[in-house]
LOVO-839889 format. One record per atom (N, C-alpha, C): atom name; x, y, z; residue in three letters. Coordinates in pm, 1 decimal, decimal comma. Atoms other than C-alpha are relative to their C-alpha. Example, Ala and Ser with C-alpha at 12.3 -4.5 7.8 and 13.67 -1.06 7.14 Angstrom:
<nodes>
site; east; north; up; code
N; 89,0; -119,0; 0,0; ALA
CA; 1230,0; -450,0; 780,0; ALA
C; 90,0; 120,0; 0,0; ALA
N; -82,0; -119,0; -6,0; SER
CA; 1367,0; -106,0; 714,0; SER
C; -77,0; 109,0; 73,0; SER
</nodes>
This chain:
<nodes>
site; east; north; up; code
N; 84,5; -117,0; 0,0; UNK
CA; 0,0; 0,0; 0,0; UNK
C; 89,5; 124,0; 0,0; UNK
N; -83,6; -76,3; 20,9; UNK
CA; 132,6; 293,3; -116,2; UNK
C; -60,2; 112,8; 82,9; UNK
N; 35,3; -155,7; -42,0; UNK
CA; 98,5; 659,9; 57,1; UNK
C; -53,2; 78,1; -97,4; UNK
N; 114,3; -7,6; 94,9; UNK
CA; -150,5; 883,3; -116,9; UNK
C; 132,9; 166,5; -49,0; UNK
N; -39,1; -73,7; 32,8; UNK
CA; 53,3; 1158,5; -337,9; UNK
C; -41,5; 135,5; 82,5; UNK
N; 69,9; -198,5; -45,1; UNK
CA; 1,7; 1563,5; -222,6; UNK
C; 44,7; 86,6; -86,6; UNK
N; -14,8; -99,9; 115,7; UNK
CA; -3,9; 1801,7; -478,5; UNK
C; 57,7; 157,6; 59,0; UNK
N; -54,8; -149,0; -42,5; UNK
CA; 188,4; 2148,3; -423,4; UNK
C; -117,6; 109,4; -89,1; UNK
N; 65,4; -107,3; 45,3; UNK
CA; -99,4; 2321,0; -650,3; UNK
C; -120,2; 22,8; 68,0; UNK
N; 165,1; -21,7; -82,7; UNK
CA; -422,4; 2325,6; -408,5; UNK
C; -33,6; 132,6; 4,8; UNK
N; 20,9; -124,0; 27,1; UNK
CA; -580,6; 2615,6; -478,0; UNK
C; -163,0; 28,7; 48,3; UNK
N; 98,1; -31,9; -53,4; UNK
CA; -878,6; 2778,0; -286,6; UNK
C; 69,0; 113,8; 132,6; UNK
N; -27,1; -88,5; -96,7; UNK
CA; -889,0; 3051,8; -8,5; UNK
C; 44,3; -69,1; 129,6; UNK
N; -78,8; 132,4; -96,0; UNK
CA; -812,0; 2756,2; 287,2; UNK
C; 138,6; 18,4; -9,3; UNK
N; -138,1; 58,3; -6,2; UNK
CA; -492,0; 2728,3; 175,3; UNK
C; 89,5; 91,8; -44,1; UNK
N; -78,4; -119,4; 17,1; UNK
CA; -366,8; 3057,8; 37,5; UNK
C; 121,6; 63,5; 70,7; UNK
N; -75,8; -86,2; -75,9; UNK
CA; -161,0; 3205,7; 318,2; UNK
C; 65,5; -128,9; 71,9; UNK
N; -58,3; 135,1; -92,7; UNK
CA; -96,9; 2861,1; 494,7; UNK
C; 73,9; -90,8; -40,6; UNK
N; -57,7; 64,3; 89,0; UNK
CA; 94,6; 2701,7; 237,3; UNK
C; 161,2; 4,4; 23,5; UNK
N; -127,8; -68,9; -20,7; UNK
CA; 388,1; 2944,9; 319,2; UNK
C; 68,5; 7,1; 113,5; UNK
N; -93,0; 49,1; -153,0; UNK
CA; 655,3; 2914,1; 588,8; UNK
C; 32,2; 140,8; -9,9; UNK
N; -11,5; -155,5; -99,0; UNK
CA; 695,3; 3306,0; 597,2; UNK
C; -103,4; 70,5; -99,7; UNK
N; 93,3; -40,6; 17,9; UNK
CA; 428,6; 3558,7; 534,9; UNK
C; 70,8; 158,4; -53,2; UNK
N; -68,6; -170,2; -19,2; UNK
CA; 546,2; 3917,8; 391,3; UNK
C; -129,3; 73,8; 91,4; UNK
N; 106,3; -120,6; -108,2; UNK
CA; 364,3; 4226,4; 615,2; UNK
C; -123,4; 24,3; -91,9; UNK
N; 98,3; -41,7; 104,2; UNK
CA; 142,0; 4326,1; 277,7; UNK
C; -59,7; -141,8; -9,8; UNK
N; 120,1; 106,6; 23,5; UNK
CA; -16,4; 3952,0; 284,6; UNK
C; -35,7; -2,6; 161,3; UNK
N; 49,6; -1,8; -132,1; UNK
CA; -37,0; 3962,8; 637,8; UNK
C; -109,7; 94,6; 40,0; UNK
N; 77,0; -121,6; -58,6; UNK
CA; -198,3; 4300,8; 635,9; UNK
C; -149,8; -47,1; -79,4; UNK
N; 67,8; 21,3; 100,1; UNK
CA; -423,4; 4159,0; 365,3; UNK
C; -94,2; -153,2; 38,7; UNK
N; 76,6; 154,3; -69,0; UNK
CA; -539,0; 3808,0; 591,9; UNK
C; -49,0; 105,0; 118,0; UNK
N; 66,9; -103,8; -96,5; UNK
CA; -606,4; 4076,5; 877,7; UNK
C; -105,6; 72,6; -20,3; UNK
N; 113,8; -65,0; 93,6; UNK
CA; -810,9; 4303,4; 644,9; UNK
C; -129,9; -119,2; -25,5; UNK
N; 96,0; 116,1; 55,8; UNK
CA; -1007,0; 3988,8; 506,6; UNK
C; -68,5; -24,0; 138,4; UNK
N; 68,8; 84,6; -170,1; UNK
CA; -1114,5; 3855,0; 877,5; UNK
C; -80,7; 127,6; 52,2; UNK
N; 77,3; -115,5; -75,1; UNK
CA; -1215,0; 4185,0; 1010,2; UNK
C; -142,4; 44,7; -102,0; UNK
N; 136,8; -2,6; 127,0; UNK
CA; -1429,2; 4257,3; 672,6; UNK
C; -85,8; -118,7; 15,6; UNK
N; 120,2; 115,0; 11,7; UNK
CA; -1604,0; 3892,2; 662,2; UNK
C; -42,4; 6,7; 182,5; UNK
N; 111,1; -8,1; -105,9; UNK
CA; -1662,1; 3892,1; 1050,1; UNK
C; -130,8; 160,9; 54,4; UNK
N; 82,4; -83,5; 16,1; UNK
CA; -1789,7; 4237,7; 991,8; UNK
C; -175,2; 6,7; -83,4; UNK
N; 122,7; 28,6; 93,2; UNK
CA; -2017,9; 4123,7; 736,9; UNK
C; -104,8; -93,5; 72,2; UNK
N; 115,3; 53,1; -41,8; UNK
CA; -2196,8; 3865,8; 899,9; UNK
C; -27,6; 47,8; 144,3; UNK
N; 68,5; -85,1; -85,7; UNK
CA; -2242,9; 4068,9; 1170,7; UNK
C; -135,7; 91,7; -21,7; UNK
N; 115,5; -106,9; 73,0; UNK
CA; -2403,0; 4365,8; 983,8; UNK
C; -148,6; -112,1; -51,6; UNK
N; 99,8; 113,3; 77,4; UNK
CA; -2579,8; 4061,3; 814,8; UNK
C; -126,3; -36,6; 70,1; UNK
N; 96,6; 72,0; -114,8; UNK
CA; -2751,0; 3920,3; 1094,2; UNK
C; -63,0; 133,3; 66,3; UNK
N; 65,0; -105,1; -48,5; UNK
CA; -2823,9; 4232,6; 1252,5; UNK
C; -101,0; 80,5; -43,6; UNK
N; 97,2; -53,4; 98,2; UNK
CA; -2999,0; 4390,2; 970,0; UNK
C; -81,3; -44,6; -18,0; UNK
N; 95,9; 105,2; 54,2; UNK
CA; -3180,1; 4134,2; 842,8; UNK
C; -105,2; -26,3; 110,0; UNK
N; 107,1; 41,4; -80,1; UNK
CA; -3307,0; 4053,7; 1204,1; UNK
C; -94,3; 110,3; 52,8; UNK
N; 65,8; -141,7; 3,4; UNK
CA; -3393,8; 4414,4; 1213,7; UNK
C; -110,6; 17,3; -55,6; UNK
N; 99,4; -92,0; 124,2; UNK
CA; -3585,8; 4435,3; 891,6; UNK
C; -59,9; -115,7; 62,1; UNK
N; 89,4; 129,2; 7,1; UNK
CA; -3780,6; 4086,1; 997,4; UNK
C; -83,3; 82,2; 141,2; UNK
N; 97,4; -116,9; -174,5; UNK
CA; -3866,1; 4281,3; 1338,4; UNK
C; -103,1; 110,5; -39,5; UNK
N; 109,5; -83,8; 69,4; UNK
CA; -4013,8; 4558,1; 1159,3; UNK
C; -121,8; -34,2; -108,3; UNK
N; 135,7; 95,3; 109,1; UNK
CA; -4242,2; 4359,6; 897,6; UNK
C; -44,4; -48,5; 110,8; UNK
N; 86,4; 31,7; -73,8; UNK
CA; -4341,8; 4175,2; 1185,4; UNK
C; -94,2; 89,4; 63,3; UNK
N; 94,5; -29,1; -72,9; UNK
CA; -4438,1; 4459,4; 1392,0; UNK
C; -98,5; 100,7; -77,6; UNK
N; 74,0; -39,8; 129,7; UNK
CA; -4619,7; 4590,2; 1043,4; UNK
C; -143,9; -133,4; -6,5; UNK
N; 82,5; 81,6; -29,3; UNK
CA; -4783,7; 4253,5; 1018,6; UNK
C; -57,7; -98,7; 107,1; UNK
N; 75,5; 114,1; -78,7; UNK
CA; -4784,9; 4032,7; 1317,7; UNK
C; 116,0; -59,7; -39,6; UNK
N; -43,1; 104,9; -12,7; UNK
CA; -4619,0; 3687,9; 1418,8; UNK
C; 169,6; 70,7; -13,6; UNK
N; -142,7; -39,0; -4,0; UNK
CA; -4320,2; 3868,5; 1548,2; UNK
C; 130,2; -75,5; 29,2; UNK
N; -113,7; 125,6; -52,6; UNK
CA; -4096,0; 3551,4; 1654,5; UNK
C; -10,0; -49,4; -131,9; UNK
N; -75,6; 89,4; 139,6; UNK
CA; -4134,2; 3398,9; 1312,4; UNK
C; 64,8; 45,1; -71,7; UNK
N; -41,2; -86,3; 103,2; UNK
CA; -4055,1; 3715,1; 1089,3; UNK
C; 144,4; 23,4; 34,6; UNK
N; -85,7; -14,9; -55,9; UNK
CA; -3789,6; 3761,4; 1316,8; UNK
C; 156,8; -83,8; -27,2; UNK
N; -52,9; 167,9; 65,9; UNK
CA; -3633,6; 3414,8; 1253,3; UNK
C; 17,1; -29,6; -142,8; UNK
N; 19,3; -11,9; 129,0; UNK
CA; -3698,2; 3435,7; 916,0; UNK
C; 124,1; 108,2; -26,8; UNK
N; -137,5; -88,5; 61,1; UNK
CA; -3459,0; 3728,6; 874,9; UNK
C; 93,9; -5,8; 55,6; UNK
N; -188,5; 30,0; -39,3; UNK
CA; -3162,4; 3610,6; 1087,8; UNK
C; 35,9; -88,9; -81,6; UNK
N; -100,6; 89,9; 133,7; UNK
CA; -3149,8; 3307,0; 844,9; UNK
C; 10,8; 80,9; -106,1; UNK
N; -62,9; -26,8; 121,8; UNK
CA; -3195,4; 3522,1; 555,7; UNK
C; 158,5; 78,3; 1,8; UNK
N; -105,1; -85,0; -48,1; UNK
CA; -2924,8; 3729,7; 722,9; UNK
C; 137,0; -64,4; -46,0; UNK
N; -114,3; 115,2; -0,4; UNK
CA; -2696,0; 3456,4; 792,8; UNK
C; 42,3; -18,4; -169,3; UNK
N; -41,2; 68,5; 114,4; UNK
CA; -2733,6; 3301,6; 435,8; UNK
C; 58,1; 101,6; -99,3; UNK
N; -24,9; -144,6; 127,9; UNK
CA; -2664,3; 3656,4; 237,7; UNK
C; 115,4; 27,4; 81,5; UNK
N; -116,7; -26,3; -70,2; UNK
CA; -2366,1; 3699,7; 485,2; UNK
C; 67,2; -102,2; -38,7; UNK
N; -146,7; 84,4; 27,9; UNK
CA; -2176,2; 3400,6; 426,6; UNK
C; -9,3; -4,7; -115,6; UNK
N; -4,8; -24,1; 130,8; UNK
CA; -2254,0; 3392,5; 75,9; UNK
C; 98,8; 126,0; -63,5; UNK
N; -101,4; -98,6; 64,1; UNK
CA; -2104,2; 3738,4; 26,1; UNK
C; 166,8; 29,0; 86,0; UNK
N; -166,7; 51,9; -60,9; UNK
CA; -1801,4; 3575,5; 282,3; UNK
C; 65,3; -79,4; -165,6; UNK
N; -71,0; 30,6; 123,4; UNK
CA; -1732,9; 3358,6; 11,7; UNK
C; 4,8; -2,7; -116,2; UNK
N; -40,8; -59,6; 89,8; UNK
CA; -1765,5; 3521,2; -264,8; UNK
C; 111,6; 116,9; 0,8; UNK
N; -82,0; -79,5; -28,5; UNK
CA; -1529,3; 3804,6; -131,1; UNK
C; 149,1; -96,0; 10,1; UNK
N; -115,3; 100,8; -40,4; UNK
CA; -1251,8; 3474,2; -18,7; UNK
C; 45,4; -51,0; -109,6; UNK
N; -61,9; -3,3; 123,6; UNK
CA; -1262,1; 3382,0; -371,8; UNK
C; 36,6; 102,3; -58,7; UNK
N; -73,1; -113,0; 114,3; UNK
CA; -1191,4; 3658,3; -549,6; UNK
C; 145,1; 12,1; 86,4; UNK
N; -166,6; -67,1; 31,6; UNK
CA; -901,1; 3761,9; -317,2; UNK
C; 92,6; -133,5; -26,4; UNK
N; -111,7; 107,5; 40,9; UNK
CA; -795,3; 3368,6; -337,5; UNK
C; 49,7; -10,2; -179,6; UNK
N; -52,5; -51,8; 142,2; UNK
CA; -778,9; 3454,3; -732,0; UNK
C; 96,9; 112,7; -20,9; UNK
N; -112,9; -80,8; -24,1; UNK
CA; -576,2; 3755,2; -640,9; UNK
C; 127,7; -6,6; -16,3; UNK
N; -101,1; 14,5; -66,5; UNK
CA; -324,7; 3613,2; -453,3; UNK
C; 62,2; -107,6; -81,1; UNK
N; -92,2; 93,8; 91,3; UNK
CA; -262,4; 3350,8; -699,6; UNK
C; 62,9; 72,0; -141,5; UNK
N; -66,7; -116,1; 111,8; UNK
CA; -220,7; 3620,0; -966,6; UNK
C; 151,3; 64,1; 39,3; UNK
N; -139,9; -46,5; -60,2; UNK
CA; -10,4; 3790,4; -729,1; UNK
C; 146,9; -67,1; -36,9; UNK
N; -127,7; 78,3; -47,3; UNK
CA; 230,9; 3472,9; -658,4; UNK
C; 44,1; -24,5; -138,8; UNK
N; -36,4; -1,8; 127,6; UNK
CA; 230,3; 3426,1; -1008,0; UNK
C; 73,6; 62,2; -97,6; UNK
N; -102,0; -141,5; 2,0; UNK
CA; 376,3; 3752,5; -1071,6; UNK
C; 89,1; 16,6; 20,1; UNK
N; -112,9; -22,8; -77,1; UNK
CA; 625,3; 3716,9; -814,8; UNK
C; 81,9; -137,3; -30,4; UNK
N; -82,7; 115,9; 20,4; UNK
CA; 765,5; 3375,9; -898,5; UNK
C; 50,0; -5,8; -197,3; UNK
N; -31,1; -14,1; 144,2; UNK
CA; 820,0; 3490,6; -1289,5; UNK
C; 101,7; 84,2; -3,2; UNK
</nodes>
């Protein structure tokens, strides 16, 4: 039984910065930036959303469901625009390295 190969090209936002045994300050500043933006986002996300579900409720009624109703939509439009933001900069950063290793 053989050991299972590992590829040096894995490519996704996971593995971007963790790949590397030293980090320059401009990708560092740039994994710092990223974390503070996406936990910002699903913050705002959830908050809003459970906001606007609070107010329709107390427009229509059944204020615990509407309520509920807009923290998931919250949630799901927050991590959605987490990882859509994680790809693009993981397309970035491979542009970047790409750049820098030519």
């Amino acid at each position: 039984m053989s050991a299972p190969g590992t590829s040096r090209d894995r490519s996704g936002w996971y593995g971007s910065g963790a790949r590397r045994r030293s980090v320059s300050m401009d990708d560092a500043r740039r994994m710092s930036d990223s974390a503070w933006v996406n936990s910002s986002r699903l913050i705002a996300g959830l908050i809003f959303y459970t906001g606007l579900g609070w107010l329709v409720s107390r427009w229509v009624g059944h204020q615990a469901l509407l309520m509920a109703v807009g923290a998931l939509v919250g949630l799901a439009l927050s991590y959605y625009l987490m990882f859509v933001s994680l790809a693009k900069e993981a397309r970035e950063d491979e542009e970047r390295h790409a750049r820098d290793q030519e």
